[in-house]
mmCIF file of the N, C-alpha and C atoms, coordinates in Angstrom:
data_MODEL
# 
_entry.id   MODEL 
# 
loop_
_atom_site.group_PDB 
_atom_site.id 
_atom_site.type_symbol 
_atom_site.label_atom_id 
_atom_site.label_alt_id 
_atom_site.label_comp_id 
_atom_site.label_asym_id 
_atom_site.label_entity_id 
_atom_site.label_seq_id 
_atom_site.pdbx_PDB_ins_code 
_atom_site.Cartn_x 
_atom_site.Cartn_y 
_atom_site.Cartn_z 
_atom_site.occupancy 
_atom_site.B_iso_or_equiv 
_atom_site.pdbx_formal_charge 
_atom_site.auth_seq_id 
_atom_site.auth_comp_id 
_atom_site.auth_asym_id 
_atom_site.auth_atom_id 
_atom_site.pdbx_PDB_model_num 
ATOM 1   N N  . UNK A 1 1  ? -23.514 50.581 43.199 1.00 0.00 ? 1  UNK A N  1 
ATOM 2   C CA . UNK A 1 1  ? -24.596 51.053 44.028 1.00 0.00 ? 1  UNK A CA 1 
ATOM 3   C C  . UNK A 1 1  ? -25.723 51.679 43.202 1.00 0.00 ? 1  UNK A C  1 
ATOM 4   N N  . UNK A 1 2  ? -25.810 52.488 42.047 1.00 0.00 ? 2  UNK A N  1 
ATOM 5   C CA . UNK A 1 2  ? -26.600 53.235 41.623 1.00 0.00 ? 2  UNK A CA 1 
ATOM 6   C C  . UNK A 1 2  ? -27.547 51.671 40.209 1.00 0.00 ? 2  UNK A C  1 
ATOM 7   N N  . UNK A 1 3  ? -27.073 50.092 40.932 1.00 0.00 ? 3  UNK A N  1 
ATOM 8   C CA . UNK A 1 3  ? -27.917 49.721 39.750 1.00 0.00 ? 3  UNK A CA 1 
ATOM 9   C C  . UNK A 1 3  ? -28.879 48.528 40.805 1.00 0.00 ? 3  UNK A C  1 
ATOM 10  N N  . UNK A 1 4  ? -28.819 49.207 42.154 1.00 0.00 ? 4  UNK A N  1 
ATOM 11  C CA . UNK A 1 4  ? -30.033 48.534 42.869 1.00 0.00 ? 4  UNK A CA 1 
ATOM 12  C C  . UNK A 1 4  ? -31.280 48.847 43.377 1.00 0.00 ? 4  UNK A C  1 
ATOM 13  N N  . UNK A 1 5  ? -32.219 48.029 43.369 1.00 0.00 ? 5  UNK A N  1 
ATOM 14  C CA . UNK A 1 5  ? -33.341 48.825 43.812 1.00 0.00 ? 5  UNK A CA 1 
ATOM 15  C C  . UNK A 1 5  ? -34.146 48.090 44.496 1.00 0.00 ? 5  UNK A C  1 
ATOM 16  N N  . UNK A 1 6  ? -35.533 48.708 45.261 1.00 0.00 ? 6  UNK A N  1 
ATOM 17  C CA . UNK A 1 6  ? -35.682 48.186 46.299 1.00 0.00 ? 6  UNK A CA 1 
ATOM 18  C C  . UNK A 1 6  ? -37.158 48.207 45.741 1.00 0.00 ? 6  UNK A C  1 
ATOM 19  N N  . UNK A 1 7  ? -37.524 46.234 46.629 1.00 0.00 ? 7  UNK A N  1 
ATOM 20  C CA . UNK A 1 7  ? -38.955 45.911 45.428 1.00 0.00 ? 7  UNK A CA 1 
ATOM 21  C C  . UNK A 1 7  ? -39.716 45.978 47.482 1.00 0.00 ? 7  UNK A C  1 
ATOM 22  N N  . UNK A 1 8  ? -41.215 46.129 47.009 1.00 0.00 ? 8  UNK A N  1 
ATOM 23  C CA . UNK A 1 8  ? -41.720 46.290 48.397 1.00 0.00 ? 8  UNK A CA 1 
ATOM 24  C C  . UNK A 1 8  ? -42.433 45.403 48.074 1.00 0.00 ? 8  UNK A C  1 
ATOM 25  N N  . UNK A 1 9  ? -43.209 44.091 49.068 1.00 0.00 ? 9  UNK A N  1 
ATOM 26  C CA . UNK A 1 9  ? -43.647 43.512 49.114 1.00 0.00 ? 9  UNK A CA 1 
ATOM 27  C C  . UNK A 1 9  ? -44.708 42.953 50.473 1.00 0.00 ? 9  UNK A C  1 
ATOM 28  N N  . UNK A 1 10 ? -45.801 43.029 49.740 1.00 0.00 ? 10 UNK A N  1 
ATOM 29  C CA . UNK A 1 10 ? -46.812 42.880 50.946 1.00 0.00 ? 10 UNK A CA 1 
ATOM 30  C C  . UNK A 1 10 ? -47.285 41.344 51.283 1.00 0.00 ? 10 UNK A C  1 
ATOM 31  N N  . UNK A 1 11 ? -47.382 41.020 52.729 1.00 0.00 ? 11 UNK A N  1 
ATOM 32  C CA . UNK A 1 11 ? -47.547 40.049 53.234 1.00 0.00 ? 11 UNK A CA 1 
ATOM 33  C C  . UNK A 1 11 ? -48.727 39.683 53.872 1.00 0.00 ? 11 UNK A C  1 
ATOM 34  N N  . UNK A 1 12 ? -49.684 39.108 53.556 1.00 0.00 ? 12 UNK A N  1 
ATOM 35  C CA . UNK A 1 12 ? -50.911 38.762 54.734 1.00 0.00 ? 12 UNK A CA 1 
ATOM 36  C C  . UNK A 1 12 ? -51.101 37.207 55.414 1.00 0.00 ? 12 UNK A C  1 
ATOM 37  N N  . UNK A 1 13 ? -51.103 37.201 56.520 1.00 0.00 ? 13 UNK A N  1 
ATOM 38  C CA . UNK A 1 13 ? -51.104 36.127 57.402 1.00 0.00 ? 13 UNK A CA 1 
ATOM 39  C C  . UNK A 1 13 ? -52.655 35.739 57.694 1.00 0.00 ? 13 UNK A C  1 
ATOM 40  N N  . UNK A 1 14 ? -52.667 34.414 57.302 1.00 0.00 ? 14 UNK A N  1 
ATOM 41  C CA . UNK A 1 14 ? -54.097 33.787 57.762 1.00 0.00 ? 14 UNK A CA 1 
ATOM 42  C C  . UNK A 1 14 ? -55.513 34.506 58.535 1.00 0.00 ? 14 UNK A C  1 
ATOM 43  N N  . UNK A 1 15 ? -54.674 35.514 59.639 1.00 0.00 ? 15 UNK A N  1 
ATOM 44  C CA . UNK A 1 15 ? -56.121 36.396 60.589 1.00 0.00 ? 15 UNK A CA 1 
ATOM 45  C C  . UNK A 1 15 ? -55.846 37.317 59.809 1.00 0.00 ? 15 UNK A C  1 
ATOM 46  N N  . UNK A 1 16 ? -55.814 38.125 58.494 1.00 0.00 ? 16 UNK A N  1 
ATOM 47  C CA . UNK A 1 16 ? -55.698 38.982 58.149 1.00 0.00 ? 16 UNK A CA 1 
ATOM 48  C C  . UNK A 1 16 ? -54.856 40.177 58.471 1.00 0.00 ? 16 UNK A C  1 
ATOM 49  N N  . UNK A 1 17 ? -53.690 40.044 59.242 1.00 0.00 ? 17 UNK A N  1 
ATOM 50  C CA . UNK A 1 17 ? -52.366 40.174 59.477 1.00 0.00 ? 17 UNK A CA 1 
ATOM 51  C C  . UNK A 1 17 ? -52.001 41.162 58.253 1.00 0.00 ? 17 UNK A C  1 
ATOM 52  N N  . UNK A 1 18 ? -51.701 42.251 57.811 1.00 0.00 ? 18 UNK A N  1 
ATOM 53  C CA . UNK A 1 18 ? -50.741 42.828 56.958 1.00 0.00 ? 18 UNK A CA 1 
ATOM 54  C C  . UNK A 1 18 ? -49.359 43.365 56.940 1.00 0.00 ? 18 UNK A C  1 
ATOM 55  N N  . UNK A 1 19 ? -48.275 42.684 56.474 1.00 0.00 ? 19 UNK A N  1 
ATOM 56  C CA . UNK A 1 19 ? -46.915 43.284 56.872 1.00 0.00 ? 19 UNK A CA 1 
ATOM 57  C C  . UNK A 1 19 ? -46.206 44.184 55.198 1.00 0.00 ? 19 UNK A C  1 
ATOM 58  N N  . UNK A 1 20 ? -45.701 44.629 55.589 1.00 0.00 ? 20 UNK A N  1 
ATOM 59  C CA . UNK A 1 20 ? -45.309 45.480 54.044 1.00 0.00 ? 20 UNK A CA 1 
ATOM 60  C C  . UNK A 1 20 ? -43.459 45.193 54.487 1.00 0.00 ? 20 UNK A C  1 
ATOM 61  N N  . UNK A 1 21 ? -42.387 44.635 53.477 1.00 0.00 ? 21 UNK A N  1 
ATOM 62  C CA . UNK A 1 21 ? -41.362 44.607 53.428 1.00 0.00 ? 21 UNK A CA 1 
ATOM 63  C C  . UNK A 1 21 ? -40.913 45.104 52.448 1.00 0.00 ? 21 UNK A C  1 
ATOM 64  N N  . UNK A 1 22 ? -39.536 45.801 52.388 1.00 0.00 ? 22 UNK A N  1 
ATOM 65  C CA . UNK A 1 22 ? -38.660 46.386 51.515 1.00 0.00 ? 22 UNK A CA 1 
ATOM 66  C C  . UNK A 1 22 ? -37.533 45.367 51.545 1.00 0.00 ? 22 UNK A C  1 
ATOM 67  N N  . UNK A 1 23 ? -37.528 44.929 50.496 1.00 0.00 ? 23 UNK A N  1 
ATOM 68  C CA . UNK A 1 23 ? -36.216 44.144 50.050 1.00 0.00 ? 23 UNK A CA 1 
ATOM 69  C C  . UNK A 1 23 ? -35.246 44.928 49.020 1.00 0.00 ? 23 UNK A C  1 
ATOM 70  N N  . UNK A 1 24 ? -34.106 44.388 49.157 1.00 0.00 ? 24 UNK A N  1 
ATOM 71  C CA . UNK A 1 24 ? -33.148 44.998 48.184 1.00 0.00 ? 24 UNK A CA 1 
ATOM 72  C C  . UNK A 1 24 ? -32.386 44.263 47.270 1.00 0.00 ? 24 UNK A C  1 
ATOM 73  N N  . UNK A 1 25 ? -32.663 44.484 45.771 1.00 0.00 ? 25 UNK A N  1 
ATOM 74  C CA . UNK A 1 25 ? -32.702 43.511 44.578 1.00 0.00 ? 25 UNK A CA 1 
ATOM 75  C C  . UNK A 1 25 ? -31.180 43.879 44.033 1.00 0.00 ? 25 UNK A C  1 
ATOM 76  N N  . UNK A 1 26 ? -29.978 42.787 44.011 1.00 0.00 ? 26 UNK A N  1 
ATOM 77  C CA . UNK A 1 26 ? -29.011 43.511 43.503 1.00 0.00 ? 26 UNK A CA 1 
ATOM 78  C C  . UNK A 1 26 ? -28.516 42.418 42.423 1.00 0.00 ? 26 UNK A C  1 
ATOM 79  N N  . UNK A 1 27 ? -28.108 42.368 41.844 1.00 0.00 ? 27 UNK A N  1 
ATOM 80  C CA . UNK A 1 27 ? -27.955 41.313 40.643 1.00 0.00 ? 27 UNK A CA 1 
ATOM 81  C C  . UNK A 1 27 ? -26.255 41.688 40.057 1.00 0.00 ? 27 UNK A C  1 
ATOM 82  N N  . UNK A 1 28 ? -26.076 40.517 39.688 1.00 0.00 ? 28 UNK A N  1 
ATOM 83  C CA . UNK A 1 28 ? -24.503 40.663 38.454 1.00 0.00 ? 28 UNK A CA 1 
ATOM 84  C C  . UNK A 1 28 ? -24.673 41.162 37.737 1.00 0.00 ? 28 UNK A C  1 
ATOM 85  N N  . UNK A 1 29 ? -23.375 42.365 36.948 1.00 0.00 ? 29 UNK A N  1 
ATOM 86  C CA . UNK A 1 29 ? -23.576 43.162 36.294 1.00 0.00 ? 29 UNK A CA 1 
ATOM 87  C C  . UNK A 1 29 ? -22.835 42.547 34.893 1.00 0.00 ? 29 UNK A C  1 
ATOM 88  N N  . UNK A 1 30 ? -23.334 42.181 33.923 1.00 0.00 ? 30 UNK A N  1 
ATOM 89  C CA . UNK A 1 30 ? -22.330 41.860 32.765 1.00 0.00 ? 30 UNK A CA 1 
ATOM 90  C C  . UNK A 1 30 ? -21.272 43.431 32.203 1.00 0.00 ? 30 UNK A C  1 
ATOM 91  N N  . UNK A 1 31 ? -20.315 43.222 32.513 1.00 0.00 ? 31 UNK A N  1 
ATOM 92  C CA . UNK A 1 31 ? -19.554 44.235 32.027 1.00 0.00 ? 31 UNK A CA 1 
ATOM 93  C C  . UNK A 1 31 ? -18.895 43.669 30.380 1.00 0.00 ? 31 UNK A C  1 
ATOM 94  N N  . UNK A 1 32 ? -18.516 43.087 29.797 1.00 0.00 ? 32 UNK A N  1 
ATOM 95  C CA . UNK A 1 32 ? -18.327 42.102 28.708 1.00 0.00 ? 32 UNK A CA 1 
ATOM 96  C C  . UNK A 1 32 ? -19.210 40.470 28.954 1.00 0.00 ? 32 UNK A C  1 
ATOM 97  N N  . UNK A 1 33 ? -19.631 40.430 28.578 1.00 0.00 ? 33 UNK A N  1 
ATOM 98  C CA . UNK A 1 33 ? -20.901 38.918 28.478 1.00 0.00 ? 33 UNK A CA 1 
ATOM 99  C C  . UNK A 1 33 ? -19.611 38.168 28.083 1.00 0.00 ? 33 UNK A C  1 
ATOM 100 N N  . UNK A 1 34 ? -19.686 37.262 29.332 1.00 0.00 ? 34 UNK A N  1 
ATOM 101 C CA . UNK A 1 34 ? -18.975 35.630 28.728 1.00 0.00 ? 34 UNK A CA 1 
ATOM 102 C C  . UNK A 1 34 ? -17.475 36.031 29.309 1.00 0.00 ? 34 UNK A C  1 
ATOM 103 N N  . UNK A 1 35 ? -17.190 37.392 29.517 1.00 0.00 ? 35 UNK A N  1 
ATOM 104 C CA . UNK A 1 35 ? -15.518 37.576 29.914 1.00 0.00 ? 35 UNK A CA 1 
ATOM 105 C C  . UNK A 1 35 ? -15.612 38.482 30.954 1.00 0.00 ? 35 UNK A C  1 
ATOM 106 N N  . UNK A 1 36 ? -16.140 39.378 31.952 1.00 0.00 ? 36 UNK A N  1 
ATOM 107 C CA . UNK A 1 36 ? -16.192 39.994 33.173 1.00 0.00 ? 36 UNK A CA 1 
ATOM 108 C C  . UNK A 1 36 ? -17.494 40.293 33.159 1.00 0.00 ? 36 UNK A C  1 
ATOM 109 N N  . UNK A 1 37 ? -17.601 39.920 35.112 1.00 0.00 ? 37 UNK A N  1 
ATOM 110 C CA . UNK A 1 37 ? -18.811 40.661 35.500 1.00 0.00 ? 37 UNK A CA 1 
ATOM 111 C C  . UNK A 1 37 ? -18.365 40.381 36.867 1.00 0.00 ? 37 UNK A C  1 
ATOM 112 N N  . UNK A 1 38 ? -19.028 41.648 37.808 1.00 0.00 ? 38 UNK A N  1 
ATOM 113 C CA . UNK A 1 38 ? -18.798 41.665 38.914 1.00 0.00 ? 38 UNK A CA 1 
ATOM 114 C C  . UNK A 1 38 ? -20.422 41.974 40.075 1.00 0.00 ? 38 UNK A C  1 
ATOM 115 N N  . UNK A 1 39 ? -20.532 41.548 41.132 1.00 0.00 ? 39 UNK A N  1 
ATOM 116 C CA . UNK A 1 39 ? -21.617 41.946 42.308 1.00 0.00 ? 39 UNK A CA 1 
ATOM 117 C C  . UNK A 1 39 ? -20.840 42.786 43.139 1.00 0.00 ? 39 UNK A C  1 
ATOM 118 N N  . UNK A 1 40 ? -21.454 44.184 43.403 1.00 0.00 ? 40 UNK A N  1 
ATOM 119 C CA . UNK A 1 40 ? -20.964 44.965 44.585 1.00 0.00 ? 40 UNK A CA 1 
ATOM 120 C C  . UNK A 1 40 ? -22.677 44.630 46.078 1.00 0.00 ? 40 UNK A C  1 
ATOM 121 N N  . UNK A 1 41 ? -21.891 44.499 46.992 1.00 0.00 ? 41 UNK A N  1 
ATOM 122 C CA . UNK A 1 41 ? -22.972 44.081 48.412 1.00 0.00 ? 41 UNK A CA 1 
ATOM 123 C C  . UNK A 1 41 ? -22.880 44.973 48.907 1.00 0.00 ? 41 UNK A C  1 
ATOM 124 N N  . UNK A 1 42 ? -23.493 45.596 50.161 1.00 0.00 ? 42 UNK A N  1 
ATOM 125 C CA . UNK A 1 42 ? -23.000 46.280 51.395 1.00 0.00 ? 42 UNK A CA 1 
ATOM 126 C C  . UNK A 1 42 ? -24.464 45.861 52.640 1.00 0.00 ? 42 UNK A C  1 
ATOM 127 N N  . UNK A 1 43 ? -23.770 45.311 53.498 1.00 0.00 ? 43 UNK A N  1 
ATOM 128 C CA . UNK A 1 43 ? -24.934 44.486 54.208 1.00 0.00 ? 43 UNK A CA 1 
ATOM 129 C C  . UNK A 1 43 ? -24.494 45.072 55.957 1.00 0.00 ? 43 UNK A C  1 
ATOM 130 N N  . UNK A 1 44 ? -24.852 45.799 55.968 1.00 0.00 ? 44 UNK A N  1 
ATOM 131 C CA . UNK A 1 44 ? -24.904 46.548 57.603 1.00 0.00 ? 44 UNK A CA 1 
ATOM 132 C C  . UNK A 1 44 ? -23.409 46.734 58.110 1.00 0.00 ? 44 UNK A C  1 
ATOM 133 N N  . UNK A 1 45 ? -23.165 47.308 57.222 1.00 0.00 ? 45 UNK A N  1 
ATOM 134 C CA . UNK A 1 45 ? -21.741 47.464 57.545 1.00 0.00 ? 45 UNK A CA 1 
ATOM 135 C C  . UNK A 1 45 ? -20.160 46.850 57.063 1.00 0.00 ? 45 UNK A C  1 
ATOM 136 N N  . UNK A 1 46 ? -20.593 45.946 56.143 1.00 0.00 ? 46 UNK A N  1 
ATOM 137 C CA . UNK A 1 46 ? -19.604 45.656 55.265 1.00 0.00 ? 46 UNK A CA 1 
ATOM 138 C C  . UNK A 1 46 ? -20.013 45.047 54.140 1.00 0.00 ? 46 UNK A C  1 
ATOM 139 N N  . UNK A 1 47 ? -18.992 45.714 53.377 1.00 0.00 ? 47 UNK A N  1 
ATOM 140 C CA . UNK A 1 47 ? -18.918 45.568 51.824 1.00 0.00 ? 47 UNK A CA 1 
ATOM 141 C C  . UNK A 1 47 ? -18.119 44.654 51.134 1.00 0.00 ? 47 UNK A C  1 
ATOM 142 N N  . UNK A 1 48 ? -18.678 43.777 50.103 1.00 0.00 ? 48 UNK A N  1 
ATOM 143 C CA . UNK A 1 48 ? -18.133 42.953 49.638 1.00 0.00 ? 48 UNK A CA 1 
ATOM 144 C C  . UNK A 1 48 ? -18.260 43.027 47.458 1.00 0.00 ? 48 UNK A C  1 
ATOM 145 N N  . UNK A 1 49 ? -17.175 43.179 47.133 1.00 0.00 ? 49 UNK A N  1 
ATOM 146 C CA . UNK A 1 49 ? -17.252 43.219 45.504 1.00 0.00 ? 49 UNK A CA 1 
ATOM 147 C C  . UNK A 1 49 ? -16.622 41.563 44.985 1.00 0.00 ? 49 UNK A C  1 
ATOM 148 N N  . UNK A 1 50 ? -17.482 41.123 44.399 1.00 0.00 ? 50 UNK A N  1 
ATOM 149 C CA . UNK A 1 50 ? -17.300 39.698 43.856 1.00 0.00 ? 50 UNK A CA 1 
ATOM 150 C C  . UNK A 1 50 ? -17.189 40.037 42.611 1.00 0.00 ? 50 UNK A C  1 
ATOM 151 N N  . UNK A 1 51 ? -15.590 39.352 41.714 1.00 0.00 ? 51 UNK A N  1 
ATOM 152 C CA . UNK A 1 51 ? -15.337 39.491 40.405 1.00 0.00 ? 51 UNK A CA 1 
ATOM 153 C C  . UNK A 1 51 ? -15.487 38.255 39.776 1.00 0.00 ? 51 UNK A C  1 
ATOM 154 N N  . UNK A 1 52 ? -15.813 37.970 38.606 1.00 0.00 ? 52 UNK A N  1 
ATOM 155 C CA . UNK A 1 52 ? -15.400 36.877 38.117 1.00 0.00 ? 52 UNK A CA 1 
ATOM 156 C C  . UNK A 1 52 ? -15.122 37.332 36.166 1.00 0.00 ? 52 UNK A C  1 
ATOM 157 N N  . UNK A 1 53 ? -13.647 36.461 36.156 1.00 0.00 ? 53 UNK A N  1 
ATOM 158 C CA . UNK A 1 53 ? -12.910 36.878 34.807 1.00 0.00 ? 53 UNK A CA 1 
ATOM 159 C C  . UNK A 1 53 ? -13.286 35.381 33.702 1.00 0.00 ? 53 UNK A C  1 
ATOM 160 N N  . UNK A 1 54 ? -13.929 35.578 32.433 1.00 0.00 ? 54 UNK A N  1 
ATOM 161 C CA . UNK A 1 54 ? -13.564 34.657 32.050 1.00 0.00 ? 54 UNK A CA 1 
ATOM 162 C C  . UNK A 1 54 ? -14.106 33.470 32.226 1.00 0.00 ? 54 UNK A C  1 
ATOM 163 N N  . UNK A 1 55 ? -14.896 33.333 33.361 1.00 0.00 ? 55 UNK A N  1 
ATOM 164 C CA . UNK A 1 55 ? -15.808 32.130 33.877 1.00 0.00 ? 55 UNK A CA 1 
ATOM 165 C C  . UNK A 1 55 ? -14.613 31.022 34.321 1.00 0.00 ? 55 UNK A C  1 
ATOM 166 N N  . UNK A 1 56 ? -13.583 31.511 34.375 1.00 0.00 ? 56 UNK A N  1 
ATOM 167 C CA . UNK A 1 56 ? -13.218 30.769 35.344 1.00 0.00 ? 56 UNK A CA 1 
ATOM 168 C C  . UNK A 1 56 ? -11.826 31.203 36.307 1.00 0.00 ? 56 UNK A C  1 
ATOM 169 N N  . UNK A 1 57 ? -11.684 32.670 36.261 1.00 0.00 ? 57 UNK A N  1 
ATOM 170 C CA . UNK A 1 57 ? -11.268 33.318 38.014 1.00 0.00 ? 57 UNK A CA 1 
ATOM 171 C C  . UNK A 1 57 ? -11.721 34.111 39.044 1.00 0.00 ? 57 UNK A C  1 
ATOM 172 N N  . UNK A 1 58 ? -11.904 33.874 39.943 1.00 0.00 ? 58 UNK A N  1 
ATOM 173 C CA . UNK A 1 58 ? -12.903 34.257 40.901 1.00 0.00 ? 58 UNK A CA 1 
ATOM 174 C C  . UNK A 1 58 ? -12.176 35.423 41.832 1.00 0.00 ? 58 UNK A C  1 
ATOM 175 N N  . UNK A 1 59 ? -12.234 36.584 42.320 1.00 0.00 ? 59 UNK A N  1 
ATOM 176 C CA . UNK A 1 59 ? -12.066 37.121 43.194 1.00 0.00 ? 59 UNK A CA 1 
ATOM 177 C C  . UNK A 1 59 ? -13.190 37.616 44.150 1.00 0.00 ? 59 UNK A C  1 
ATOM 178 N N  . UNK A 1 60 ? -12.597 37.983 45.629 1.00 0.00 ? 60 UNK A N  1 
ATOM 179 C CA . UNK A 1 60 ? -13.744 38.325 46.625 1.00 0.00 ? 60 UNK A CA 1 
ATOM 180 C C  . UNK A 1 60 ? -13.326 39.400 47.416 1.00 0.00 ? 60 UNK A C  1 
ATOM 181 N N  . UNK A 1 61 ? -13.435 40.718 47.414 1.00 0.00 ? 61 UNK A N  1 
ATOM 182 C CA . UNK A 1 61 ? -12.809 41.400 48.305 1.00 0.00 ? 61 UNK A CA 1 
ATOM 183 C C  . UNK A 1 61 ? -13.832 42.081 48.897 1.00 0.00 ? 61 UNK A C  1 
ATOM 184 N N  . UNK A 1 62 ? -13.403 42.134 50.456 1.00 0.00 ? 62 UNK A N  1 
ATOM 185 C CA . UNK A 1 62 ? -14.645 42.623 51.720 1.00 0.00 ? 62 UNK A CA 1 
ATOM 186 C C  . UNK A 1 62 ? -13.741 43.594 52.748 1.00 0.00 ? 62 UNK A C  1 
ATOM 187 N N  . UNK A 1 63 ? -14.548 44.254 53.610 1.00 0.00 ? 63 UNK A N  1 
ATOM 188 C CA . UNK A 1 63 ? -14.242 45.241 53.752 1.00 0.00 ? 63 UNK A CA 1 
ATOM 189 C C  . UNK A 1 63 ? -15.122 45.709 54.907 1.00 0.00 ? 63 UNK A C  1 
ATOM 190 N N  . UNK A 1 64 ? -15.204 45.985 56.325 1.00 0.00 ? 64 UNK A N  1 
ATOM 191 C CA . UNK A 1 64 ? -15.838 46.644 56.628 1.00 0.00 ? 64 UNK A CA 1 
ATOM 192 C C  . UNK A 1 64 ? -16.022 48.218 57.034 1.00 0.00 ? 64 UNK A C  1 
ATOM 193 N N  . UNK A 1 65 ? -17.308 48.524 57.080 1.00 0.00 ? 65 UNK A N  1 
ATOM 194 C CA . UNK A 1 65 ? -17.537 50.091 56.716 1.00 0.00 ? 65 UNK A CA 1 
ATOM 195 C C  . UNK A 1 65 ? -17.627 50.685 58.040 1.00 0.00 ? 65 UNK A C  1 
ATOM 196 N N  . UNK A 1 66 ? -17.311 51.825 57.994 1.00 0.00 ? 66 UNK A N  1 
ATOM 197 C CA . UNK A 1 66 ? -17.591 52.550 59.698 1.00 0.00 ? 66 UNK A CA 1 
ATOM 198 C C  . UNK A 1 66 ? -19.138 53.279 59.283 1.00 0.00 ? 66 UNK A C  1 
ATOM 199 N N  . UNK A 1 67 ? -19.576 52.619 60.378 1.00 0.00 ? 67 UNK A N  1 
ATOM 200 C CA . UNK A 1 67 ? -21.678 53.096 59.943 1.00 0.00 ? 67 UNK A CA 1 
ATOM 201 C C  . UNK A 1 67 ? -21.315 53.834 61.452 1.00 0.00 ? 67 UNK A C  1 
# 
């Protein structure tokens, strides 16, 4: 959680329309390059940590959260 961040992005539509969005940028973390890295999610209420060992074992564990 403490390696995401949130990019804001402004939108204008043809009649001069302005919308402003907050997106949330979360990326794979190399913990050893080439041998572990994992994604932690949490998307309105449930959480999901994606591992991968080695480039080639995959785990997925999810979870939902009491919001």
């Amino acid at each position: 959680m403490q390696r995401r961040f949130v990019a804001e992005i402004a939108l204008e539509s043809e009649s001069k329309e302005r919308k402003v969005m907050r997106v949330l940028v979360n990326d794979w973390i190399d913990v050893q390059e080439g041998r572990y890295r994992y994604l932690a999610t949490d998307d309105i209420g449930y959480s999901v940590i994606r591992i991968v060992v080695a480039d080639y074992l995959a785990c997925e564990v999810g979870w939902k959260t009491d919001t």
